[in-house]
C-alpha positions in Angstrom: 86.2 94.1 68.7 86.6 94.4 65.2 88.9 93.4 62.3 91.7 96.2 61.3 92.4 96.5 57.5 95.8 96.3 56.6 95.6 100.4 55.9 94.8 100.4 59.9 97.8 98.5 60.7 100.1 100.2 58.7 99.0 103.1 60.2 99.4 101.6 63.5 102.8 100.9 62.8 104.0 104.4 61.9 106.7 104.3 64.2 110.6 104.8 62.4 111.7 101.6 64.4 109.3 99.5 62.3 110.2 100.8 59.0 114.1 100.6 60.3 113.7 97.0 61.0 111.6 96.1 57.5 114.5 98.1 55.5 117.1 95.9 57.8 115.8 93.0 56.5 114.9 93.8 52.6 119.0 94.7 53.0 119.6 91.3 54.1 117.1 89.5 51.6 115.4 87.6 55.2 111.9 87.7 55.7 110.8 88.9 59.4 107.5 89.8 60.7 106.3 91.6 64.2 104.8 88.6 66.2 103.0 87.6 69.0 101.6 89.4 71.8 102.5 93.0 70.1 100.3 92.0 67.4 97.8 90.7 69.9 97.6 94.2 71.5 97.7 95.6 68.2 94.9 93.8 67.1 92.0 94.9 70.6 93.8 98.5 70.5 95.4 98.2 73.2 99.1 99.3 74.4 101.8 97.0 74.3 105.1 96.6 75.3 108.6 95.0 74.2 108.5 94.1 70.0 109.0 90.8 68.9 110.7 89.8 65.5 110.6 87.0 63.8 113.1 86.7 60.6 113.3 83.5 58.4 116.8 83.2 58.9 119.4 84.4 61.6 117.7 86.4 64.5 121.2 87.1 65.9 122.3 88.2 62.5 119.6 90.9 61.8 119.9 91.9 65.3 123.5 92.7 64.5 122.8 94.7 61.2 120.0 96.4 62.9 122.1 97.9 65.9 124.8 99.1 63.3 121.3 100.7 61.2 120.1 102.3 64.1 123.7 104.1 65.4 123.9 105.9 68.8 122.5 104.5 71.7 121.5 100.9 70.2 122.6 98.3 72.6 123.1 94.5 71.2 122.5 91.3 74.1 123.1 88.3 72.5 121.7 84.8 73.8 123.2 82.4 71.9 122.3 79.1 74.0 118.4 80.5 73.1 119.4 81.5 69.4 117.4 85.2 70.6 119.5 89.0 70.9 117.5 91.9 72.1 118.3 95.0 70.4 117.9 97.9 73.5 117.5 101.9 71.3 115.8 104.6 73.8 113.1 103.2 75.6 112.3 100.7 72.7 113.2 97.1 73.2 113.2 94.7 70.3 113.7 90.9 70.4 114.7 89.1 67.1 114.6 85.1 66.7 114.9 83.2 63.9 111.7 80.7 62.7 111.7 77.7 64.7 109.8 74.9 65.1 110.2 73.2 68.4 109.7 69.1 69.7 109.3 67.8 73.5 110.0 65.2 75.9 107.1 64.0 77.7 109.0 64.4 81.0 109.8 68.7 80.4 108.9 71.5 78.8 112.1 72.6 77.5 111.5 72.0 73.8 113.7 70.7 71.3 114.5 73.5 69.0 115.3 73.5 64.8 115.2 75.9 62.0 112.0 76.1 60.6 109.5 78.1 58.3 107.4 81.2 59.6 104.3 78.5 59.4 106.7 76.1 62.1 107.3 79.1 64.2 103.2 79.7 64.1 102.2 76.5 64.9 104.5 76.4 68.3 102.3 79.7 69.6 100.3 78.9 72.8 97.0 80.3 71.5 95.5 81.8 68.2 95.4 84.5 69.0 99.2 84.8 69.8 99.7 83.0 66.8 99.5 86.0 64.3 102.0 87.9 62.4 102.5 91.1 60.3 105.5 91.1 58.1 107.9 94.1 57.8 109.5 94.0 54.7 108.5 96.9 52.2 106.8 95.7 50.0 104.1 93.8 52.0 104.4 96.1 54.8 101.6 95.3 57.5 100.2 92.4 56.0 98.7 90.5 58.5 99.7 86.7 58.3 97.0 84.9 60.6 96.5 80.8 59.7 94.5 80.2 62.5 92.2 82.7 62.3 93.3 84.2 65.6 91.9 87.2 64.7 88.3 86.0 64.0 88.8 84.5 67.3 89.1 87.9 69.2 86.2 89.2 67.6 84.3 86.3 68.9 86.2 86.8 72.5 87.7 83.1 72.2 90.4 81.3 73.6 92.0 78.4 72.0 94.9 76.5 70.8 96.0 76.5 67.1 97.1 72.7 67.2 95.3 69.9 68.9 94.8 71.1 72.5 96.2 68.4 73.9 99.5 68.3 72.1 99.5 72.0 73.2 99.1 71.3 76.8 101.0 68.2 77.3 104.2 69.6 75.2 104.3 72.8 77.6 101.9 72.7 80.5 102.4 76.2 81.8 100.3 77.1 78.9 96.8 75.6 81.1 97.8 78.7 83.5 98.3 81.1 80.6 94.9 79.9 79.1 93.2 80.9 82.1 95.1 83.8 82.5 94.9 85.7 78.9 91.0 84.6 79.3 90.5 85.9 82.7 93.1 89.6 82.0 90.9 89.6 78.7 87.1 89.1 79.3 87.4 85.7 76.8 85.6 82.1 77.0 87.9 79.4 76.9 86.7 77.3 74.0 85.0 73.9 74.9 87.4 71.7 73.2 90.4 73.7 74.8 89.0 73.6 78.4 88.3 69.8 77.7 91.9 69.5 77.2 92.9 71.3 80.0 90.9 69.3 82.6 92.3 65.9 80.8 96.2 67.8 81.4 95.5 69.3 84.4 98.2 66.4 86.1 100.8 67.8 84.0 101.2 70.9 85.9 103.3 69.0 88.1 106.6 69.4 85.8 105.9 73.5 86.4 108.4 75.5 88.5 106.1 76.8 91.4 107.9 80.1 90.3 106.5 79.7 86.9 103.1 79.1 88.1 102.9 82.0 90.9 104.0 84.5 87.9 100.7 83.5 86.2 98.6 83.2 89.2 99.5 86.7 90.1 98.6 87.9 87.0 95.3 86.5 87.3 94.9 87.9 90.8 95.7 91.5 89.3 92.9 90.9 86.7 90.0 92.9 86.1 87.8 90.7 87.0 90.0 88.1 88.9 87.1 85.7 89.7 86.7 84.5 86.4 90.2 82.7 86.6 89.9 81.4 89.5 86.7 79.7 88.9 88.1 78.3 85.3 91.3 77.0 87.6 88.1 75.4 90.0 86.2 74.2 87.3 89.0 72.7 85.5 90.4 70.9 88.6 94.4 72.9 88.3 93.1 74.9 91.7 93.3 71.7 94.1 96.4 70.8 92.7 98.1 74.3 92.5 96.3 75.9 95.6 94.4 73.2 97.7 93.5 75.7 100.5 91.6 77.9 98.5 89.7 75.1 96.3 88.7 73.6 99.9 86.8 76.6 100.6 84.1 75.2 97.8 81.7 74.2 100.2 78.5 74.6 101.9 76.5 72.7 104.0 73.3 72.6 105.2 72.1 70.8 108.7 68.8 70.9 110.2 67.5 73.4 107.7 71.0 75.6 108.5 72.9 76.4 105.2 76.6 78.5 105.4 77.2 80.7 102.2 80.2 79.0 99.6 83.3 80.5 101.4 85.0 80.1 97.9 82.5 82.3 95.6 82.4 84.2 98.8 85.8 85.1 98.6 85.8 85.6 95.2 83.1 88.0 95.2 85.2 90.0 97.9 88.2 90.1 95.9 86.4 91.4 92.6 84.8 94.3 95.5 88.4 94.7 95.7 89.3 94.9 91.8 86.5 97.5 91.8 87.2 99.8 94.1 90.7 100.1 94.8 92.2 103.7 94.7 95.2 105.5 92.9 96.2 106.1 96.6 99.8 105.6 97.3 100.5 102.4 99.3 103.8 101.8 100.7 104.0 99.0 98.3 104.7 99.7 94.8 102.5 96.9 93.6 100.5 97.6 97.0 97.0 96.5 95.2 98.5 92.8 94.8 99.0 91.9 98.6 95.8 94.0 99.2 93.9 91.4 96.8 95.9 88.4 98.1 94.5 89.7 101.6 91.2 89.2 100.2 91.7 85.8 98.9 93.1 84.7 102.2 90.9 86.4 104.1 88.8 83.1 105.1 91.0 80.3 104.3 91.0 79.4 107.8 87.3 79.3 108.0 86.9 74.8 107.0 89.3 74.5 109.7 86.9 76.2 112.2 83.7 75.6 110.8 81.7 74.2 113.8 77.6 73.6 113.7 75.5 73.9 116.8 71.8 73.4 116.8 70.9 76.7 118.8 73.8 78.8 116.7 73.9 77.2 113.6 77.3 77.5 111.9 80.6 79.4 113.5 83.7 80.4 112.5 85.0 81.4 115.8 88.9 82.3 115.4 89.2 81.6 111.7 90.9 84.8 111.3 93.4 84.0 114.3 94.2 80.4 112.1 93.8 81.8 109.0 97.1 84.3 109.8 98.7 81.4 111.1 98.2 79.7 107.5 99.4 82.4 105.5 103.3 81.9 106.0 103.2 78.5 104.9 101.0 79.3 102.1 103.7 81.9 101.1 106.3 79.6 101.1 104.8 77.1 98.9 103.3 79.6 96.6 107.4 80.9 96.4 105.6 84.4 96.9 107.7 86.9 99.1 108.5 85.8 102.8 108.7 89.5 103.8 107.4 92.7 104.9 104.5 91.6 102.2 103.5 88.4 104.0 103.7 90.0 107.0 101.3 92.5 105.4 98.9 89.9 104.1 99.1 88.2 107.4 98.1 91.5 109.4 94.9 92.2 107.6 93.5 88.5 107.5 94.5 88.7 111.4 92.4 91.7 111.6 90.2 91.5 109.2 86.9 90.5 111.9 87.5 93.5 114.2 86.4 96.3 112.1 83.0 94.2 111.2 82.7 93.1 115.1 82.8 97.0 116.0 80.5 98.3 113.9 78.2 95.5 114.4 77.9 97.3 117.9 78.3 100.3 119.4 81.3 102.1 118.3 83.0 103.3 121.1 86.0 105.4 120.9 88.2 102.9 123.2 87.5 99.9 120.5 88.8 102.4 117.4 91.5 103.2 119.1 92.6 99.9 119.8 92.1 99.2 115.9 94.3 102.2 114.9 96.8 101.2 116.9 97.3 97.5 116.0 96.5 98.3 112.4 98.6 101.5 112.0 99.4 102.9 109.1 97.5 99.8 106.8 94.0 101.0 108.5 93.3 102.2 105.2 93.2 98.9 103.3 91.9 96.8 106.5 88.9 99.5 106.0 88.6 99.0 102.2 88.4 94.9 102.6 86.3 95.0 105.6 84.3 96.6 103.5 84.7 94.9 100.0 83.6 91.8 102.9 79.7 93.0 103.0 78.7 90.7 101.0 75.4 89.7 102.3 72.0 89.5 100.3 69.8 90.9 102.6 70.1 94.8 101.6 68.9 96.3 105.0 71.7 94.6 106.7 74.0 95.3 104.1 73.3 99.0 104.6 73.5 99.2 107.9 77.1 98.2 108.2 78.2 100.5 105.6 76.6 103.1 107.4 78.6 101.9 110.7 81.7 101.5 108.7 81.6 105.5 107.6 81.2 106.3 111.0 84.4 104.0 112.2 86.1 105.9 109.5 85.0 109.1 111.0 86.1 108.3 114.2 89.6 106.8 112.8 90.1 110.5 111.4 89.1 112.1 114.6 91.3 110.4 117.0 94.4 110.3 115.1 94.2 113.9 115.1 93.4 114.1 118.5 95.3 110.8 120.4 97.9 110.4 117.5 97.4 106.5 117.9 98.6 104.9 114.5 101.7 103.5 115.1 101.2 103.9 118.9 104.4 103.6 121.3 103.1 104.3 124.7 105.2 107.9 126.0 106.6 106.3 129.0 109.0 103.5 127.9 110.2 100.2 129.9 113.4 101.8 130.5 111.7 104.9 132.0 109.8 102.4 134.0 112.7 100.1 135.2 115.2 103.9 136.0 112.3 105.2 138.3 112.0 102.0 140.2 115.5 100.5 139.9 113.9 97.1 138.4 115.7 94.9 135.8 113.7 93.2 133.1 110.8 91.6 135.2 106.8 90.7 134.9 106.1 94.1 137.0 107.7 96.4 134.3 105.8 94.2 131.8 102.5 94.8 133.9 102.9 98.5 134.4 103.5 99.2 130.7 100.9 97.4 129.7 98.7 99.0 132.1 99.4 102.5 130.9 98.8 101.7 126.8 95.2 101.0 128.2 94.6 103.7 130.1 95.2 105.5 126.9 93.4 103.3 124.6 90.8 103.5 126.9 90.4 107.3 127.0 91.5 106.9 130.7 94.1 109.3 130.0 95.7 111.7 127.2 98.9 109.9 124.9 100.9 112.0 126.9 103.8 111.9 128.5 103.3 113.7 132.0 99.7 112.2 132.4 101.4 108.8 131.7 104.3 108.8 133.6 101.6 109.9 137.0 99.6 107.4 135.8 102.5 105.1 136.3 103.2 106.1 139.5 100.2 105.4 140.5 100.1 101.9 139.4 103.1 101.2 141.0 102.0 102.5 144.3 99.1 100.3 144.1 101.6 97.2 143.5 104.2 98.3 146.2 106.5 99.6 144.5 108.6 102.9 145.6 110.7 105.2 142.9 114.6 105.6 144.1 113.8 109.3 144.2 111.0 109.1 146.3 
């Protein structure tokens, strides 16, 4: 990164809306400068979203004048309680506060909030480098006010606080989750004396909304590289308090010579395969590459509550996917993430997760793809992509070999969809079809017959059709004594 001159800001700020809101304020004899995260972005080139305003005087106020400036289609909220107003024009979204400087009680982060100078409202900022601003008014236009030096510390890729640490994270302790977070979404090192502080806070967390804390976490998930965060949350000691089934996956073991791999950098090494090579494909999820990734972080968190060592085996896992499903509702509900079709999602591929890896550890046989196809329907795709973001073993001849299996389970997955149309299967005779021919009410027989024809198609036995089926019934029931009212 490096530093912009003010020329480069100004010309970064070419926009009317800028100029609008300086000549707003030089009308109103206030100071007010763009702050925070805009200037942030500004500052590493990258885009940014809603504008923040800070004015040494009345935010409300100059939020007023500036609606009445800017005429047609300017929209005024006010938020008194919170002394902010957002000023809505277009698709431009400006929020104007006045200068504060803000106290706490030891007991919650809702601070205790006065009028104060631009260097108050600065010294209340999270980080230095959210702790920059670049005033508006005309005549110093796109000077960049930065006491802390934030910017020298995103040239040297640095996280830290602009205050004492500690003070920083005691006063608002959401902020330890934000310091991993802006460090892990932008490449940075936590500084030593920050992370120091966040280890002695970590306790803190406890005051946090779980809502606050899952809004942060996901962020982290969605990360570039998501591992770094989570091994800053590890390292710091937040992860066993905020998420104690994933910290207990740091382990490994070794008996009688016989060492597992660390299911927790494990896991994180799957969910970075997953960072990397996720697709612009269209999931039925709108923020599908979330749940996808929180599949991957949960795809072995049943794995310390199977982990079992035998002398002639050496370690197993047998059935950790089958527990680790069963853990992922409660997980959701702790987390406060979505107990919905999302979970359920989540839950699928963790459930599922082995099979893919157990068939093309063997011979791939049409009858075990279409089983897969059919209980993983139409989120094959992304049980495919982490099954395969799951190779994670060193030994590279291995390693190949189930990626060469794994393209020729996805062959086969093409092949027999367009041939069986299994995804989604329903079988073509139905258990009223069944119970009409034979005059039966809901019983085990209707049960056993149905069951009975879904694998004779799985199995290649006979063709997902209808007439095949329903004979194929027949039969069966024949075979169990039972007669059709027709017959």
């Amino acid at each position: 990164m490096r530093i912009l001159t003010q020329q480069e800001i100004c010309d970064a700020l070419s926009a009317p809306v800028f100029h609008r809101i300086g000549a707003v304020a030089d009308e109103m004899g206030v100071e007010c400068y763009l702050i925070g995260g805009y200037v942030r972005d500004l500052m590493l080139e990258r885009p940014s979203g809603d504008i923040d305003v800070v004015v040494v005087g009345s935010g409300i106020e100059m939020a007023k004048a500036l609606v009445k400036s800017l005429g047609k289609g300017a929209h005024l909220s006010v938020f008194r309680n919170f002394g902010t107003a957002q000023v809505k024009w277009h698709d431009t979204e400006i929020e104007l506060v006045g200068a504060r400087r803000e106290s706490y009680r030891h007991d919650s982060r809702k601070p205790i909030v006065e009028d104060g100078t631009l260097q108050d409202d600065l010294e209340r900022r999270d980080f230095t480098i959210n702790a920059m601003g670049v005033c508006l008014n005309a005549d110093r236009f796109g000077e960049l006010i930065d006491p802390f030096y934030g910017q020298e510390d995103m040239e040297d890729r640095l996280i830290r606080t602009p205050l004492d640490p500690d003070i920083t994270f005691s006063d608002d302790p959401l902020r330890m989750m934000r310091c991993v977070r802006f460090a892990t979404q932008l490449g940075f090192r936590i500084d030593d004396e920050t992370f120091d502080a966040l280890c002695r806070n970590r306790e803190r967390i406890s005051i946090i909304s779980q809502e606050r804390i899952i809004e942060e976490l996901n962020k982290i998930v969605l990360a570039p590289v998501p591992s770094m965060g989570f091994v800053e949350l590890e390292r710091s000691g937040l992860l066993e308090l905020i998420f104690p089934e994933l910290a207990a996956l740091d382990i490994k073991e070794t008996r009688s010579g016989k060492s597992h791999k660390n299911i927790f950098y494990h896991t994180l090494e799957v969910l970075d395969n997953i960072a990397r090579c996720e697709s612009s494909k269209v999931r039925k999820f709108e923020s599908y590459s979330l749940w996808l990734r929180w599949a991957a972080l949960l795809h072995d968190i049943g794995k310390p509550r199977t982990k079992v060592f035998s002398p002639t085996q050496g370690w197993t896992f047998h059935n950790h996917n089958f527990i680790g499903s069963k853990m992922v509702p409660g997980i959701f509900r702790r987390l406060k993430l979505p107990m919905d079709e999302r979970m359920k999602y989540v839950q699928k591929l963790v459930d599922l997760h082995m099979r893919p890896i157990a068939i093309s550890d063997d011979v791939v046989t049409d009858s075990a793809v279409r089983r897969l196809l059919c209980d993983a329907g139409d989120d094959i795709d992304d049980l495919m992509t982490l099954c395969e973001a799951d190779i994670t073993s060193r030994n590279a001849e291995r390693k190949q070999r189930f990626r060469d299996n794994f393209q020729l389970v996805r062959r086969k997955l093409v092949d027999l969809e367009e041939r069986d149309r299994i995804r989604n299967f329903q079988p073509p005779v139905s258990g009223e079809e069944i119970m009409q021919t034979f005059g039966l009410s809901p019983c085990r027989e209707v049960g056993t017959i149905k069951q009975a024809i879904k694998d004779a198609i799985l199995d290649g036995v006979i063709p997902n059709e209808h007439d095949a089926a329903f004979q194929f019934m027949m039969d069966k029931a024949a075979k169990m004594g039972l007669k059709a009212l027709n017959a």
